[in-house]
C-alpha angles and dihedrals in degrees: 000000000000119000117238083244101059083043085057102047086040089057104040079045086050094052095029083057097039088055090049097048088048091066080057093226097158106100091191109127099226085064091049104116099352118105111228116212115196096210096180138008116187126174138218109249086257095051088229092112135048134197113200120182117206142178139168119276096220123341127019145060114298095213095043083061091048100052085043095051096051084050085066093037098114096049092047083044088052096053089035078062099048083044109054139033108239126139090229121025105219131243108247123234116185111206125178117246114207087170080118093059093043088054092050091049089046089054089038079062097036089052099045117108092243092061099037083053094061096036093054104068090197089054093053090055092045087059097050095055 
């Protein structure tokens, strides 16, 4: 479990990022056209490190704009450095998130006759007459 120390740095590195990433400064060309949303950050209990899960607002690859994203990893860790006040700043390590794929499989289920079936109790006692 996270300190509310780590929760705190992981939030003020998300929106420092966030805030980085909106005056579109990385010149990579898998990045070029695609919105990039930072959906976590969480740090090691040092704050040397960073884990920053990414994925791709509308359209791309989410693990083309991770790898990307690593490639621009030192200069978003060099403005990351002139933005907060942090002892350290932390190495940044883009990692895709699929927890939105994961959400949209999980409502596909969710939404399939055979669970509904078990979860409406009115609709169980209409299969068995």
């Amino acid at each position: 479990m996270p300190s509310q120390r780590q929760l705190r740095a992981g939030e003020l590195i998300r929106h420092t990022l966030v805030e980085i990433l909106q005056r579109k400064e990385l010149r990579d060309h898998d990045l070029a056209g695609v919105d990039v949303t930072i959906t976590e950050v969480r740090t090691s209990p040092d704050l040397k490190a960073a884990r920053v899960y990414v994925a791709p607002l509308a359209q791309g690859d989410r693990d083309v704009v991770a790898k990307a994203m690593n490639r621009c990893a030192s200069f978003l860790r060099g403005q990351l450095g002139r933005e907060i006040e942090l002892k350290y700043t932390p190495e940044l390590r883009f990692i895709a998130d699929d927890r939105f794929d994961q959400a949209s499989r999980i409502d596909d289920l969710l939404a399939s006759p055979s669970v509904k079936r078990d979860l409406d109790p009115g609709l169980a006692g209409e299969d068995e007459d």
